[in-house]
N, C-alpha and C positions, 0 to 999 in steps of 0.2 A: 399525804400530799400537802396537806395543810401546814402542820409543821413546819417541813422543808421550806414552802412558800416562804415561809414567816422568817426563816433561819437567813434565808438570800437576801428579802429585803433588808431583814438588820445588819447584812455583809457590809450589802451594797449603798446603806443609810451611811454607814460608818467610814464608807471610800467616799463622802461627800456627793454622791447622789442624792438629788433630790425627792420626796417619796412616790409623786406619780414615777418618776424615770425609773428608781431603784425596783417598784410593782412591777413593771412591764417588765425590765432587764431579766427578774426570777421567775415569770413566768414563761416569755419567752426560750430561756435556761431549759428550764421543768421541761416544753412542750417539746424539744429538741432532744434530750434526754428522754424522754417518753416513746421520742417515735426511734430514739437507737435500740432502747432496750426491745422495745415490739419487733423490730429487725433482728436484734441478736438473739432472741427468743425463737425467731424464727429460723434462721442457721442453724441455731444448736437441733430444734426438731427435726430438720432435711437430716443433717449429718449424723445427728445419732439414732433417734426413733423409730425415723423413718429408712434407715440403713437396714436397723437391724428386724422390721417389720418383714422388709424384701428379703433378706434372710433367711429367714422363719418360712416363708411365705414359697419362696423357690426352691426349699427340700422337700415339703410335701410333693404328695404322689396325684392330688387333682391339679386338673389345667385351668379351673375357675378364676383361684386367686392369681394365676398367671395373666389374664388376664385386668385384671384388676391394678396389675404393677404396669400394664402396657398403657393401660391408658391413664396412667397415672392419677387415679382417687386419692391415694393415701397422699402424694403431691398437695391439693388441694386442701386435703384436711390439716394437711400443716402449719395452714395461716390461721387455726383456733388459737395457736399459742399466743399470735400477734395480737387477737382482737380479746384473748381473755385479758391480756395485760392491760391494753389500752382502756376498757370496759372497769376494769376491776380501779383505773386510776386517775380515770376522767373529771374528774369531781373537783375542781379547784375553788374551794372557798371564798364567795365573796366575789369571783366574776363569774356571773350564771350564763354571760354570752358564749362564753370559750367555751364552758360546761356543756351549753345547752349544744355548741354545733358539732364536739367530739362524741357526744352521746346520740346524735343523728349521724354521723358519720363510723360510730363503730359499728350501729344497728343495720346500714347498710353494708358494710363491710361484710356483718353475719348472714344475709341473704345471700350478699355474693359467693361465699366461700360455699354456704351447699346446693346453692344452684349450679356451681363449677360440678361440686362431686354429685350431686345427683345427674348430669347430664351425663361424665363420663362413667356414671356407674348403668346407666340406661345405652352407652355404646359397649360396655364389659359386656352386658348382658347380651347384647346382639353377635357380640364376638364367643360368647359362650353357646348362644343357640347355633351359629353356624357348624360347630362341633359335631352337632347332633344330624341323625338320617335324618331328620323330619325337614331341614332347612332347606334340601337339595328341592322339596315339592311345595312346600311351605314356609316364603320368606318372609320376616316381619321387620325388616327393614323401615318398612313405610310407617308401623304402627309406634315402633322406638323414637321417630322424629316427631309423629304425635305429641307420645308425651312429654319429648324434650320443648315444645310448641308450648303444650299447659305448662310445663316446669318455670319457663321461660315470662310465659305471662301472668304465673300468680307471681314470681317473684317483681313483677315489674308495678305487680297491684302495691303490692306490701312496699318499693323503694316507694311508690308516689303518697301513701299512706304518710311514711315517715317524714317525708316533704314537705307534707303540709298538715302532719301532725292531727291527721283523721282519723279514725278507725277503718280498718281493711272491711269490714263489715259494709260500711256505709256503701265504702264505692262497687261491692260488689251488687250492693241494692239500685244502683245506678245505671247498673250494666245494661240495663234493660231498654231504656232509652239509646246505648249504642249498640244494639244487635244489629242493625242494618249497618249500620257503618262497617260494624266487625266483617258481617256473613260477606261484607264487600272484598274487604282488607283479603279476609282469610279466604277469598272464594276458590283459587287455585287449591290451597290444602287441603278444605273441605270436600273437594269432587274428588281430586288427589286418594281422598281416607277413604271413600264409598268406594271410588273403582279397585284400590288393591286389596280391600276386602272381599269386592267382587270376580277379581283374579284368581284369589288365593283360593277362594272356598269354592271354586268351580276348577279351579288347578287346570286354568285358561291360559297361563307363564310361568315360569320361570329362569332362575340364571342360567345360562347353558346354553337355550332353546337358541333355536337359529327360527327367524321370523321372516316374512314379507310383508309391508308396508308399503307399496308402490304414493298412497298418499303422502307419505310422509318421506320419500328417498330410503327407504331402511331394508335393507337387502343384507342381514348378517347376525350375530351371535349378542343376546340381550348379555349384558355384564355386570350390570347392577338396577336395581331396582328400588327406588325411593320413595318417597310420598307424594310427590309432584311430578317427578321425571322416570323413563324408562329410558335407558341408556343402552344403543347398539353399534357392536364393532363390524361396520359393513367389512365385505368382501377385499374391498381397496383399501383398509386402516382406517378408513375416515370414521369420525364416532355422530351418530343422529340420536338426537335427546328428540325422544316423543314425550307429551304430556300423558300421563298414566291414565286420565279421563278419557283419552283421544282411544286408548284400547279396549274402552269397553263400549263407546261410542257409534264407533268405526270398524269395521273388517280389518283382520287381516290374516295371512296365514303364518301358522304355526308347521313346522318341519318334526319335529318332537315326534309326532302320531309316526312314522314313516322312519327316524333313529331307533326306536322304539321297535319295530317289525321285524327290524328282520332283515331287510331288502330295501333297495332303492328302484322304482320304476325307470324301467327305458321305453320312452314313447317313441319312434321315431318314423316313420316311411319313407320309400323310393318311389319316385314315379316309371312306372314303365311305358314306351311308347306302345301303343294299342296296337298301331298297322305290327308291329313283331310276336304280335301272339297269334297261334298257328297248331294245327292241330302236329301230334307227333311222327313223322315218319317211321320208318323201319330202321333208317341209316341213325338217325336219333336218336330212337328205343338202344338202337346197338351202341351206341357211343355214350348213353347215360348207362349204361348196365355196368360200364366199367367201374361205375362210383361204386364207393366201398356201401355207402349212405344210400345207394337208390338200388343195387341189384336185385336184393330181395323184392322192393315193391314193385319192381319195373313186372317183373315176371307173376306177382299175385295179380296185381292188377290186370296185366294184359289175359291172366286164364280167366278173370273176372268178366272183364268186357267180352271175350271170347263167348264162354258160357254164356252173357249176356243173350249177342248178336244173332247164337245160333237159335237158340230159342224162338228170335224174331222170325227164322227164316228167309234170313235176306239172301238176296241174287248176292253171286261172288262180283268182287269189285266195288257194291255199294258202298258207300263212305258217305253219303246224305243220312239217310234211317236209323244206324247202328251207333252204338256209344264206341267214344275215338278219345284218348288221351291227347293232353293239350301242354305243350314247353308250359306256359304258365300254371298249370296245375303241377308239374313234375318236380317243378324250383318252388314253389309255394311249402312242398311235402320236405323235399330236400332242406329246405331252413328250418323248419320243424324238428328234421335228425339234426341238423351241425346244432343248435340250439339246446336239442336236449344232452346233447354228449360234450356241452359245455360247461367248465364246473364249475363258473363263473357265475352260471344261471341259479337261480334259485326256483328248483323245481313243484317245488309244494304250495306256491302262489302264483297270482293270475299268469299264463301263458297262451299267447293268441301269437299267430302270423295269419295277418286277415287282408280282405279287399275291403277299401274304401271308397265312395261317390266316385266313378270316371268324372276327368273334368275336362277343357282343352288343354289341360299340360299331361293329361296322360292315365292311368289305372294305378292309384296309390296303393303299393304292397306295404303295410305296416308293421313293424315288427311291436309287442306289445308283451314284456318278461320285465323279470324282477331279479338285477344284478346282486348277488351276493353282498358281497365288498361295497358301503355306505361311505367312503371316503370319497370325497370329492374327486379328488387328482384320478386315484382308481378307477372312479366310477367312468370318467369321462375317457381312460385308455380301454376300459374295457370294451364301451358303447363305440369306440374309432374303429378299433378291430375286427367287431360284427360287420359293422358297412366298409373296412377295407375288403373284408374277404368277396360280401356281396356285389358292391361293381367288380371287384376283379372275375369274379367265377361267372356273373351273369352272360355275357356272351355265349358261356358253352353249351347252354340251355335254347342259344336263337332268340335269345332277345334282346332289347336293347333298351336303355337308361332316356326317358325322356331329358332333354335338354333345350332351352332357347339357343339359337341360330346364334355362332359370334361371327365376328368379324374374319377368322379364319376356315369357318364353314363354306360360308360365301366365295371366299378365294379361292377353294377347292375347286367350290361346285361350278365355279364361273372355269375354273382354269379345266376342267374336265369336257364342259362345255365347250372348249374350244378343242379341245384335243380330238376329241370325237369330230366337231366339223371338219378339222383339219384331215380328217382318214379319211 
């Protein structure tokens, strides 16, 4: 470089340049030429090197280095060609300013280029773990931003180092005086790092999981999970970023236990009006015997009570003393069979058709089973089907569906009202 310098001035001495003008003109030259070749050096690396690295790299038989080409490392490493050049030719004799700020400017250059590849070589790495079973239970999304966080700030120690021409040493002897400042700056990533540790190692989330979060609006399927944020696709498309501290914080549920089972609970009850429960007549017994579902029990039961009553020796006609079958007992047993001969149901978990507290809207009959089919859409025709069948068939039983009074209740009962005066 020396040389050259020397060769330009004498050029440009000899075209009657003066010798400050003719110094500038061949250094300016030099510094122009310097940064083509560090350009052209870097072309030639994309185009051939790094052509024939992908090459090499996409016949093998691992998904690793496929990775690797996705997030493009070897890209990044390709500007060594640019900074060995520049590094190797900085050195202009005699002006130490230009020297001193291309040799601060290439040594930043050099943090930059493996700060690029070591960040994308820590996203390969995340894309290579998701590969693995372990990723579905144990995401380390949050820990790979981590250390792109350190990557990030040692490299920002060593540019301001270079800046003011310190040792990296000093300032990290410094550091100590801005811990507060830091644990301020960093305090979201800092909780961020403790809760999805505390996540992970309790395998309290993951991606997939369908959640509730009523605090936070989140009503759907978590999608990714980072250091700071937990990201969910509610039910309506809409996306709610929780803060990853708020889930270890805070309640919430988890749907996973229940994907996981087997089954989906159907909680649901009917209210029945009270005044329609009645013990069963004869004409009853005879009209439920027909059910394919109640014949057999109509007839145990009733040899049951039988045998019971007589034992009592009750006077004939008593119906106060003796055990008497009840519509509401009979449809209680009845949803039991249609229930069990459903194959919708899942029989080998909890199964209850129970009463609940009377209240003034009436004797809640519950139904309490566990639907096969965990799909939503599913779940919700299967659960329609059971209460279509049960108001439609409850009448035949003599009972009747509590309900509030509408507006055309009234009109009835008003217009019957009249009809009857009128006779």
């Amino acid at each position: 470089m020396t040389h050259l310098k020397d060769y330009f001035i004498d050029l440009f001495q000899q075209l009657n340049f003066s010798a400050s003008w003719a110094e500038i003109t061949s250094i300016s030259i030099m510094l122009i030429a310097l940064f083509i070749l560090a350009i052209l050096a870097q072309i030639i690396t994309r185009a051939i090197l790094i052509k024939v690295i992908h090459r090499l790299l996409e016949k093998t038989k691992t998904e690793w280095d496929d990775f690797l080409i996705k997030r493009k490392v070897f890209s990044a490493l390709a500007h060594l060609s640019s900074a060995f050049i520049i590094y190797k030719m900085y050195d202009f004799s005699g002006v130490v300013f230009i020297s001193i700020i291309l040799n601060g400017l290439v040594r930043i250059y050099f943090v930059i280029i493996f700060t690029l590849a070591l960040v994308r070589t820590a996203n390969a790495v995340n894309d290579i773990y998701q590969t693995t079973p372990y990723a579905a239970t144990r995401p380390i999304k949050g820990y790979v931003q981590l250390v792109q966080i350190l990557i990030i700030f040692l490299a920002t120690i060593f540019v301001i180092s270079i800046l003011i021409n310190k040792s990296p040493l000093g300032l990290f002897a410094g550091l100590g005086a801005m811990a507060a400042v830091l644990l301020l700056v960093f305090k979201d990533s800092i909780l961020g790092f403790v809760a999805s540790i505390q996540l992970s190692a309790n395998n309290m989330l993951k991606p997939g999981d369908w959640i509730e979060m009523p605090s936070h609006r989140a009503d759907g399927t978590v999608i990714d999970i980072s250091l700071t944020t937990v990201k969910v696709q509610n039910w309506d498309k809409t996306i709610t970023t929780i803060p990853t501290y708020a889930l270890v914080s805070e309640s919430f549920n988890n749907w996973a236990g229940m994907e996981e089972s087997g089954g989906r609970r159907i909680k649901r009850s009917i209210s029945i009006d009270m005044k329609s429960v009645r013990f069963a007549d004869q004409p009853l017994l005879e009209k439920l015997s027909h059910f394919h579902l109640l014949k057999d029990y109509i007839a145990q039961k009733e040899k049951e009570i039988s045998d019971f009553n007589q034992k009592l020796q009750l006077a004939e006609g008593d119906i106060y003393n003796g055990r008497r079958q009840t519509n509401l007992g009979i449809f209680r047993y009845y949803l039991q069979a249609y229930l069990k001969q459903n194959p919708n149901i899942h029989q080998e978990m909890t199964f209850l058709v129970r009463h609940l507290q009377p209240t003034e809207k009436g004797i809640p009959l519950e139904i309490y089973v566990f639907s096969k089919d965990q799909r939503w859409a599913n779940y919700e025709g299967i659960q329609a089907d059971i209460f279509d069948h049960i108001l439609a068939i409850i009448p035949e039983f003599g009972l009747r569906v509590y309900q509030n009074p509408s507006g055309n209740d009234i009109t009835e009962f008003i217009h019957h009202q009249a009809q009857q005066h009128t006779d």
